[in-house]
N, C-alpha and C positions, 0 to 999 in steps of 0.2 A: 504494500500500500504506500503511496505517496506519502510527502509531508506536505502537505496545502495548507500554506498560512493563511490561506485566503479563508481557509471553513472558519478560520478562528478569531478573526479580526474583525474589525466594525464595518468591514465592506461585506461581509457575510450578512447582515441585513439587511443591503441592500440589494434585495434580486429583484431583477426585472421581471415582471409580473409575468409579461409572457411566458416565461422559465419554468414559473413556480410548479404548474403542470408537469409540464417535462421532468423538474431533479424528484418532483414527488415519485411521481413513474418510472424514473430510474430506483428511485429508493426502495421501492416496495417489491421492486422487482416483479413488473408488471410487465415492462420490456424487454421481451426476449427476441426482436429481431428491430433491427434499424430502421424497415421503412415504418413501422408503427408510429416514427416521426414523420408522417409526410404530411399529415393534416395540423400540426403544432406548431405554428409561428412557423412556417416554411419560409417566407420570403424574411422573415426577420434572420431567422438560422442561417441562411444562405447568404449574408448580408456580414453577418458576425464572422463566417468563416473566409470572408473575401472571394467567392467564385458566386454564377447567377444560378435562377433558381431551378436552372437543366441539370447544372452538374451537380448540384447538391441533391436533384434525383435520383440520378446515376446509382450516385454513390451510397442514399438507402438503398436502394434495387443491389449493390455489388458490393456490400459494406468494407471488402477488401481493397477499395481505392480510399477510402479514409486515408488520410494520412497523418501520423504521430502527432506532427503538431494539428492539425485538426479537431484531433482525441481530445489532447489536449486544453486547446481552445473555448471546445463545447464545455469539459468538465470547469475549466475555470468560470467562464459565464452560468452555468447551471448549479456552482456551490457543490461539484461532488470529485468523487476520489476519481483519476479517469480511467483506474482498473475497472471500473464499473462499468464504461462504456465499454473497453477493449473488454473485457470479460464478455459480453455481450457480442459482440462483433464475431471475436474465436470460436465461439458456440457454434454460432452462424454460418462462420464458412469452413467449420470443422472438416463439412464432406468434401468441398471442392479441393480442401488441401490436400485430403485421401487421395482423390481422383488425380489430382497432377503428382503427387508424389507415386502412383503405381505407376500412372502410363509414362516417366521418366525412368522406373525402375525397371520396366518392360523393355524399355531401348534399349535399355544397357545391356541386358540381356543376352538380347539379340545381337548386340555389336561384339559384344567379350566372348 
């Protein structure tokens, strides 16, 4: 788990309201895939992460194009640890990681 001085400081009460939804639904663990953000403050989220509101679809739809600092980003804006999102994310593309780590294991195979 991260050290977020942010949870503990006096900018921790200050969330933006759009958010509150969101870190609640991360917190309770309600969100178990990323586009469940797509209806929650989308053009805000997409706005916060610096890219438009295409590619921050994408990127629910492929949650593997996140990027670190994205993860990042969100969890500082949302007030939460951003294992919670990356925890969420891993879940998610557990099987696609399968899938490309066999059909890489497969070639090799075949080449050795």
């Amino acid at each position: 788990m991260a050290n977020w001085d942010i949870l503990k400081d006096e900018y921790a009460n200050n969330l933006d309201p759009n958010f509150e939804d969101i870190q609640s639904l991360f917190l309770s663990g309600k969100i178990n895939k990323m586009y469940q953000l797509v209806k929650r403050s989308p053009t805000k989220v997409s706005k916060l992460l610096g890219i438009n509101y295409e590619a921050y679809h994408s990127k629910l739809q492929n949650p593997e194009k996140f990027t670190i600092f994205h993860i990042n980003i969100m969890a500082y804006a949302f007030r939460i640890d951003p294992d919670i999102i990356l925890n969420v994310i891993q879940k998610e593309i557990k099987d696609k990681v399968k899938v490309k780590v066999k059909k890489f294991e497969q070639k090799k195979m075949i080449k050795d």
